[in-house]
N, C-alpha and C positions, 0 to 999 in steps of 0.2 A: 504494500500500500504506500504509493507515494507519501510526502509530507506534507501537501496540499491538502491529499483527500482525507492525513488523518486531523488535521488543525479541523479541518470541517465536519468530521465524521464525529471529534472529542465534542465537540462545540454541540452535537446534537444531543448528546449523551446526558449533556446537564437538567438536572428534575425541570418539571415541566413546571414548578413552581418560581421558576427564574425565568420561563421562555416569554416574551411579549409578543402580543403578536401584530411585529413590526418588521420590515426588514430593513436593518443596516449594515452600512459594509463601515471597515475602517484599512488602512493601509497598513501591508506590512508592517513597517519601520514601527506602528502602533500596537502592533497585535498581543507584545509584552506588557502595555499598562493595560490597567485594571478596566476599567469602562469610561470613556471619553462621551458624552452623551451626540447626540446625532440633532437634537430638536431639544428645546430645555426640559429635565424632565424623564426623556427617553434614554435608554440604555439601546448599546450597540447590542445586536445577538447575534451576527450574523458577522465573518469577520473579512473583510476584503483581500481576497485572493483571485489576480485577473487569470483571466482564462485565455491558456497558450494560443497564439495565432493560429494554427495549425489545428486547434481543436475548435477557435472560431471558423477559421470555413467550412471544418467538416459541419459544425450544426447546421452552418444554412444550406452547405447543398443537402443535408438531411432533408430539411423542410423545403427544399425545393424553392428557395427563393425566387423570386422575378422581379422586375421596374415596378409591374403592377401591386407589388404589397406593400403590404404597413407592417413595418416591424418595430414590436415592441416589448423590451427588454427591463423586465422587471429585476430589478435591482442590481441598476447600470455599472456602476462605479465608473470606470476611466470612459465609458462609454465607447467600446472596444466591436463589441458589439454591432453596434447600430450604424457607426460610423463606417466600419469596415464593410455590411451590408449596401450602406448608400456608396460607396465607392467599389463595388464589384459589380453592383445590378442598377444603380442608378433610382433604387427606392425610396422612399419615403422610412423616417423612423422616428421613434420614441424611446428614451429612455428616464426612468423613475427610478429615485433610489433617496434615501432620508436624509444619507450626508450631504449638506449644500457644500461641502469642500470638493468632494466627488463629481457631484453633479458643474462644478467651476473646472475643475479640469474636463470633462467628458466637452461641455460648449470648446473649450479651450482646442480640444482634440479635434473636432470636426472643425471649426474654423482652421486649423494649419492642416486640416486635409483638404479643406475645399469643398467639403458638403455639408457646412453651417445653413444652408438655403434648404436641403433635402430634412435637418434634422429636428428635434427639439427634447432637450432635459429640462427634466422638473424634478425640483423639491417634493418628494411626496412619499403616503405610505401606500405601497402594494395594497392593503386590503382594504384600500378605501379610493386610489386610484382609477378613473375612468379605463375601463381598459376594452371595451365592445365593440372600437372600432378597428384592433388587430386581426389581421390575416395572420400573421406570426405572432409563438412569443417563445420568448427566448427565454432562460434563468439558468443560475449556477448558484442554488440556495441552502437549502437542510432538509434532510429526509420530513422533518414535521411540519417546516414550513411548506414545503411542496403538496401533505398533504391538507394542512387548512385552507391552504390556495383550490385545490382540487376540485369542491362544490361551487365557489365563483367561476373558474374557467368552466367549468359545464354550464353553469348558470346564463353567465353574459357574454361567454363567446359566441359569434354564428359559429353555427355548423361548418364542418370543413376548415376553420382555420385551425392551423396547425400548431403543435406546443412539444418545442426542444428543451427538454434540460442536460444537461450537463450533471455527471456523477450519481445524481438520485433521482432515482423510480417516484412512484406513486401509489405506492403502495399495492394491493389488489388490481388497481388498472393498468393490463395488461397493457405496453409500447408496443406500437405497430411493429415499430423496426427496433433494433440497439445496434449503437456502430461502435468499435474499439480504435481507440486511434491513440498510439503510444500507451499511454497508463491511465488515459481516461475511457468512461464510456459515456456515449451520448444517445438520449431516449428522444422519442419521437411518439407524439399522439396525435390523434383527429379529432375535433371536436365531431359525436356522433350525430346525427339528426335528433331532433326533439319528439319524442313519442308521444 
């Protein structure tokens, strides 16, 4: 197990009477203090670890990217992501994430790429964040969080758009596909039709 996937893996392990349910990221260099709050108030839970290039493109060709999506990347950090989407396919993207430190570099990022016009970061929490009008979404979170998020993406996503994570399942919802790429794995779902 990589040291990525177990910073992430420990982080999930913690009683559920510590978990908020919020998602923040914090930066490496930060991952040794104690908790840095994200918004006054909130605790990080969630700890920033960017996701290798190489594991970014394999998610979007997972999900089958095109010009014609919206990709949106629940808890952006560098905005790695989105950015990289809107400069391989010429898409539209979003990314949300609690740290507005984060979210300053992720604009930061897409302005020296050149697709500040295709993109937009927001201050915001995942479980309360718009997110209905994604074709894509992206995340690289924690086994619990992935599954409290679970009943929202079935909820507000249409059908057909599509939902990559990075490292963790969904519990009982079987991923269409899973792809291995170096020491990671990445999932893939469809939001089903509505019964």
């Amino acid at each position: 197990m990589t040291s990525r996937r177990r910073l992430l893996f420990g982080a999930a392990l913690l009683p559920a009477a510590q978990a908020l349910p919020a998602v923040t990221l914090f930066a490496p260099e930060e991952a040794s203090a104690d908790v840095r709050p994200g918004e006054p108030g909130r605790p990080l839970d969630v700890p920033y670890v960017p996701t290798p290039m190489k594991v970014v493109d394999a998610m979007l060709d997972l999900a089958q990217v095109t010009k014609n999506d919206l990709v949106y990347d629940l808890g952006c950090g560098d905005g790695r992501i989105v950015v990289r989407a809107a400069q391989r396919f010429g898409c539209r993207g979003v990314g949300v994430d609690l740290d507005p430190q984060r979210v300053a570099e992720a604009r930061a990022n897409a302005k020296k790429a050149g697709v500040a016009q295709l993109t937009q970061f927001e201050v915001g929490d995942v479980f309360e964040f718009d997110i209905a009008p994604a074709t894509v979404v992206t995340m690289y979170l924690l086994p619990g969080i992935n599954l409290q998020l679970r009943p929202r993406l079935l909820k507000e996503l249409r059908p057909g758009t599509r939902i990559v994570s990075h490292d963790f399942d969904m519990g009982d919802w079987t991923p269409q596909r899973h792809v291995d790429v170096d020491r990671s794995r990445i999932y893939l779902w469809t939001v089903p039709p509505r019964s």
